[in-house]
C-alpha positions in Angstrom: 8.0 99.4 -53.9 4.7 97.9 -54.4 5.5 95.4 -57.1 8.1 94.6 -54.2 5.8 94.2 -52.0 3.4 92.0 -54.3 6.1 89.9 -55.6 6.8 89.2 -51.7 3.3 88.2 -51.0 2.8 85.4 -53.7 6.4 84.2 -52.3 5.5 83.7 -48.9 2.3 82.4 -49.9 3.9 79.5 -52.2 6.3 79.1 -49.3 3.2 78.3 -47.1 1.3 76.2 -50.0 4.3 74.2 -49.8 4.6 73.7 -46.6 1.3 72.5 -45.9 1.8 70.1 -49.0 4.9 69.2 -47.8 2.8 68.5 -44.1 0.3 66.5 -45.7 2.3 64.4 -47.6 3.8 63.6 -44.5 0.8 62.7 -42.5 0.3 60.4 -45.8 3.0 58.1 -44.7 2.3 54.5 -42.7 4.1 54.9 -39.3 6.4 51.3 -37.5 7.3 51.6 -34.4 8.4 48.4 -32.8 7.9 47.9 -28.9 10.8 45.6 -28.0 12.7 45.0 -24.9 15.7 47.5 -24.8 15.2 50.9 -26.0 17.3 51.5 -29.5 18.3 47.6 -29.9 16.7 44.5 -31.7 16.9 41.7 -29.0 16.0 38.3 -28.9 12.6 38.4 -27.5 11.1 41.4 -29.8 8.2 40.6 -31.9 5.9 43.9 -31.2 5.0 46.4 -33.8 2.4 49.1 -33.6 1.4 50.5 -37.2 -0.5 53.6 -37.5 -2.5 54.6 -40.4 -2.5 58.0 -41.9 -6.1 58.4 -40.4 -5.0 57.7 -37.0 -5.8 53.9 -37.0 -3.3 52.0 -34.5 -2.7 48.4 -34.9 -0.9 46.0 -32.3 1.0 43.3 -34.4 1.9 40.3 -31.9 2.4 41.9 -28.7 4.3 39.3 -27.0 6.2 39.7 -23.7 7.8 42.7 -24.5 4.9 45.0 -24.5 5.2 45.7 -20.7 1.4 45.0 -19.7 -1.6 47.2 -20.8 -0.4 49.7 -18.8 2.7 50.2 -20.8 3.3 54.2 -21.5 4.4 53.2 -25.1 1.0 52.1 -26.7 -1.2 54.9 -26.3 -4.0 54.4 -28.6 -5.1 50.6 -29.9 -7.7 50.2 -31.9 -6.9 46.8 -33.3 -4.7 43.6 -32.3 -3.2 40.6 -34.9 -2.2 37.5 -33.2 -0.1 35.1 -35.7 -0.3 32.1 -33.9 -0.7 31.1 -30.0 3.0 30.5 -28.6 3.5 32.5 -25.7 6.7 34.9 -27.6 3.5 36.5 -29.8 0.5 35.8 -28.1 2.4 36.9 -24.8 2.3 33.9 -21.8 3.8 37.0 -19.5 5.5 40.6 -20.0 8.5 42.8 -19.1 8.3 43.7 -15.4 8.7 47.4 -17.1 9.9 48.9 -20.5 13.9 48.5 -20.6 13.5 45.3 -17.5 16.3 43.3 -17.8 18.8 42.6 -20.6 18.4 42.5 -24.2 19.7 38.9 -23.9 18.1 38.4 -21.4 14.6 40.4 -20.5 12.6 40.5 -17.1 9.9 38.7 -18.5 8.6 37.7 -14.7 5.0 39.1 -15.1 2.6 36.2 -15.9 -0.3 36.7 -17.9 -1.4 33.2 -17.7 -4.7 32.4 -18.5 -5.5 35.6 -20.4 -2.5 36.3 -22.6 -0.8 40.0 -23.0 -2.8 40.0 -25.6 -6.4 39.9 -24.0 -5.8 42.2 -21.2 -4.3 44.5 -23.3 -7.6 44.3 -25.8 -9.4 44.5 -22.7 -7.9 47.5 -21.5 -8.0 49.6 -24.7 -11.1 48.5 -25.9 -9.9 47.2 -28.6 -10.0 44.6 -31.4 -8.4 41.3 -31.8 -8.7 40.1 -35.7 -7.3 36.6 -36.3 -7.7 33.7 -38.3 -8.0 29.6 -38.5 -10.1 28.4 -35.1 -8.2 31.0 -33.4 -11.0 33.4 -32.8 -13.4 31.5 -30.4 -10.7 31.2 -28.2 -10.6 35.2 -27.9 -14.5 35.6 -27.7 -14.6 33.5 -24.5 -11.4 35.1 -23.0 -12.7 38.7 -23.6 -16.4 37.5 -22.1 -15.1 35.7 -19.1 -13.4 39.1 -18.1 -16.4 41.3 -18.9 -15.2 42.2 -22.7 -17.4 41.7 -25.7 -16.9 38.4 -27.3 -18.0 40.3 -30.5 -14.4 42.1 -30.2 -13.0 38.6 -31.6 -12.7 39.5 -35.5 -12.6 36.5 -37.6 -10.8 36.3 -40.9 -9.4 33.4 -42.7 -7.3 32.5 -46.0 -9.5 34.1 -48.9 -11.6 36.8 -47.5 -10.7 39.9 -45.5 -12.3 42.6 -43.2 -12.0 46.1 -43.2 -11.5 48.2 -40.2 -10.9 52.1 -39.1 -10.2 52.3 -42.7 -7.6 49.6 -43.2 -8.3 46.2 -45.0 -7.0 43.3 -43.0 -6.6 39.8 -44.6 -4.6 36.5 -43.5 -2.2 34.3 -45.9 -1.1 30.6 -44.7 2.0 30.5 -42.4 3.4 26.9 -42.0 4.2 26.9 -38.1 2.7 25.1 -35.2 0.3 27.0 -33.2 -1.0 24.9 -30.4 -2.6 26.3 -27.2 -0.6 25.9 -24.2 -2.6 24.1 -21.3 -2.2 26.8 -18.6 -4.3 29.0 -21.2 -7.3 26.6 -20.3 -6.5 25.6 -16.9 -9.0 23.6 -14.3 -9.1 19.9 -14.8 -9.3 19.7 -18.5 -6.2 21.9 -18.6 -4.0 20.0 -15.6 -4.8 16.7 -17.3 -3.8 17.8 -20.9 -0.2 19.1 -19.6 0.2 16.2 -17.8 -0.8 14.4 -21.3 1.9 16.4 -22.8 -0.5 17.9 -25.2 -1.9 21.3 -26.6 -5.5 22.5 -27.9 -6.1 22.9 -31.3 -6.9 26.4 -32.5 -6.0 25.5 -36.6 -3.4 26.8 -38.5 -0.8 29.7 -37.7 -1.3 32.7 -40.1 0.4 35.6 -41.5 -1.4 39.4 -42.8 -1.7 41.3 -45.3 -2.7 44.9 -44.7 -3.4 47.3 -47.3 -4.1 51.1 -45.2 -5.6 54.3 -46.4 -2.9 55.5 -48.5 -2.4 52.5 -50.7 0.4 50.5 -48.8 0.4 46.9 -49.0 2.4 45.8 -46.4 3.0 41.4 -45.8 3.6 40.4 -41.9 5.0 36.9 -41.9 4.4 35.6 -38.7 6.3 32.8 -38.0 6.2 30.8 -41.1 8.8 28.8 -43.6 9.1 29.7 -47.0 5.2 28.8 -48.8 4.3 28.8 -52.4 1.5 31.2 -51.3 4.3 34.0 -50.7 4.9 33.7 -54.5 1.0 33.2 -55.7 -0.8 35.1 -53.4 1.6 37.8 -51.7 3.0 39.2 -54.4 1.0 37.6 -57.2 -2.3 38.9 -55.9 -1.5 41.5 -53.4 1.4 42.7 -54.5 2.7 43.6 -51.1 5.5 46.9 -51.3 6.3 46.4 -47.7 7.6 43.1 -45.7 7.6 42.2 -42.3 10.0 39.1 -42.0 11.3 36.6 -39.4 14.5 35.1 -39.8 15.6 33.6 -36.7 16.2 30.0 -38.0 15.3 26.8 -35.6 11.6 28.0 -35.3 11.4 29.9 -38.1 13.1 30.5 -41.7 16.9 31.0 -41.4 18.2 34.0 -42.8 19.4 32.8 -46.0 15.9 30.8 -46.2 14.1 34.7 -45.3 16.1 36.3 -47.8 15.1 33.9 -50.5 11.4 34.6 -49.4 11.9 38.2 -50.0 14.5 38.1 -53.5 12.5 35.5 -55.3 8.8 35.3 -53.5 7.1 38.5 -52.0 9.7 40.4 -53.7 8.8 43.8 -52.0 10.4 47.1 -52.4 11.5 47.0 -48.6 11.2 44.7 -45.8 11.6 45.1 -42.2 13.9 42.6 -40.0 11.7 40.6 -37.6 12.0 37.3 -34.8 15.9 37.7 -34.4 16.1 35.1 -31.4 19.3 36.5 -30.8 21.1 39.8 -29.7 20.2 41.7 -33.0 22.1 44.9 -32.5 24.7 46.4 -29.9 24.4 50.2 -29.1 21.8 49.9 -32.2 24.0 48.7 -35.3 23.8 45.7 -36.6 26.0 43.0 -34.4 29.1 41.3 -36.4 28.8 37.9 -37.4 24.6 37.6 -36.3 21.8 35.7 -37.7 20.6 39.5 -38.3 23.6 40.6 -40.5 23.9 37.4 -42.5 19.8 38.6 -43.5 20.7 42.2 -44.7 23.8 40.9 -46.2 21.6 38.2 -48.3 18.5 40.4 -49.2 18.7 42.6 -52.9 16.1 45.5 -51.1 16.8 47.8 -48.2 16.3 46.1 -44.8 15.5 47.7 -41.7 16.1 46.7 -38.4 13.1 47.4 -35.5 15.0 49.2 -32.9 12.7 49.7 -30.3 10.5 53.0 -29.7 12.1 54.2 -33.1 9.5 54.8 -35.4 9.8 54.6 -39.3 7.9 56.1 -41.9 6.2 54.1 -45.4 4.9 55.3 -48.3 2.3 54.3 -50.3 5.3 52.1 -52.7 7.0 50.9 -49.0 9.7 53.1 -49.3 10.7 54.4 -45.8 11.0 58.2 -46.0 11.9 58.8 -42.0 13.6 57.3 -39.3 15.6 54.4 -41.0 
């Protein structure tokens, strides 16, 4: 009876050991949850992810006009925010009148956020961080300032170097995109007489991230970009990025059989994520016959995930999603 009762003891105790390893490997993982216009689908307009770091570290990745406003329930906690480029579907030029507003074809975008950006009231609002590169940063500073922010809250970081923050390194590649700011972001005269000019303000190049967090995940976000040498050389060559973010909307950005390529023969990752669809990605959240967004998981060799918004997915430290895909 008592060896019973030992031998019953040490069992429950593994069973607990385990448990708690089986816990913390799970609080190891890298968590995606996109923030797009219709609950469960992957519509035109979404861009938004939020990635959260084992150690509680939330970064905003191009919020654009589906984050409804700062005051949106679904973002909780921002600690950081990454800006690509300036064009008003990332940078965000207005917002969705509320999650789920409108149509996944077509979204209640009628909430201007002209000449802030979503982006700066929502740094603004949760304290938080923006970290961007090219000439893109000054423009942030004086935006945060003007609306009693800390201009010090603009992170610079360009092509070759990289910064580290709440325990994630952050460093941008070259995306080949335009990225000129729209007039009403400047407004007064010098603003009125440059959109009557037909012209934008420079703030350099558009850029794409690499993030490596806490438990070893390199993950690559493209931005909007075409396919770059630098994918090859310094994406996978030097970062050797196991997780890829990936437009592949074709017009603005690469096609999908131009994205795949990126992600076969260039970045080669062990997964990639489905991003920029510029079309109706998914009906009742599966894949929609004969879309931009089929013909990319049909072309790519790795496992592709599509961003169906407020579902969040769960990396490793190899980019292998081990929940909710």
């Amino acid at each position: 009876m008592r060896i019973n009762s030992v031998v019953w003891t040490v069992a429950v105790g593994c069973m607990a050991v385990m448990s708690l390893m089986a816990e913390s490997a799970l609080a190891a993982n890298v968590k995606v949850t996109p923030l797009g216009g219709q609950d469960g689908e992957f519509c035109a307009q979404d861009r938004a992810l939020i990635f959260e770091d084992p150690n509680g570290t939330r970064i905003l990745y191009d919020a654009g006009r589906t984050v409804a406003g700062a005051s949106d329930p679904r973002l909780g906690k921002i600690d950081i925010i990454l800006v690509s480029h300036m064009h008003g579907d990332h940078v965000g030029n207005a917002h969705n009148k509320a999650p789920n507003a409108g149509s996944c074809g077509q979204p209640d975008t009628s909430v201007s956020d002209l000449p802030n950006s979503n982006t700066v009231n929502i740094a603004l609002a949760k304290k938080a961080k923006i970290v961007t590169g090219s000439e893109m940063p000054p423009f942030f500073a004086a935006k945060l300032k003007a609306n009693g922010g800390n201009a010090s809250d603009s992170i610079l970081t360009r092509f070759g170097g990289s910064v580290a923050l709440g325990g994630v390194t952050i460093a941008t590649v070259p995306a080949f995109h335009s990225n000129g700011l729209d007039a009403d972001y400047i407004g007064g005269e010098l603003g009125r007489a440059m959109a009557l000019a037909g012209i934008a303000g420079y703030v350099g190049e558009a850029t794409g991230y690499v993030l490596t967090f806490s438990n070893g995940l390199v993950a690559y976000l493209s931005g909007d970009t075409g396919i770059t040498a630098e994918q090859d050389k310094v994406v996978n060559g030097y970062y050797h990025a196991k997780l890829a973010v990936m437009n592949m909307g074709n017009g603005f950005t690469t096609g999908p059989n131009e994205a795949a390529y990126v992600i076969n023969d260039l970045v080669k990752p062990n997964e990639v994520i489905a991003s920029h669809a510029n079309e109706i990605g998914t009906v009742g959240g599966v894949v929609r016959q004969g879309s931009k967004t089929e013909a990319f998981v049909k072309a790519v060799k790795v496992p592709v995930h599509i961003p169906l918004s407020g579902k969040t997915m769960e990396f490793d430290a190899v980019g292998k999603c081990v929940a909710g895909c």
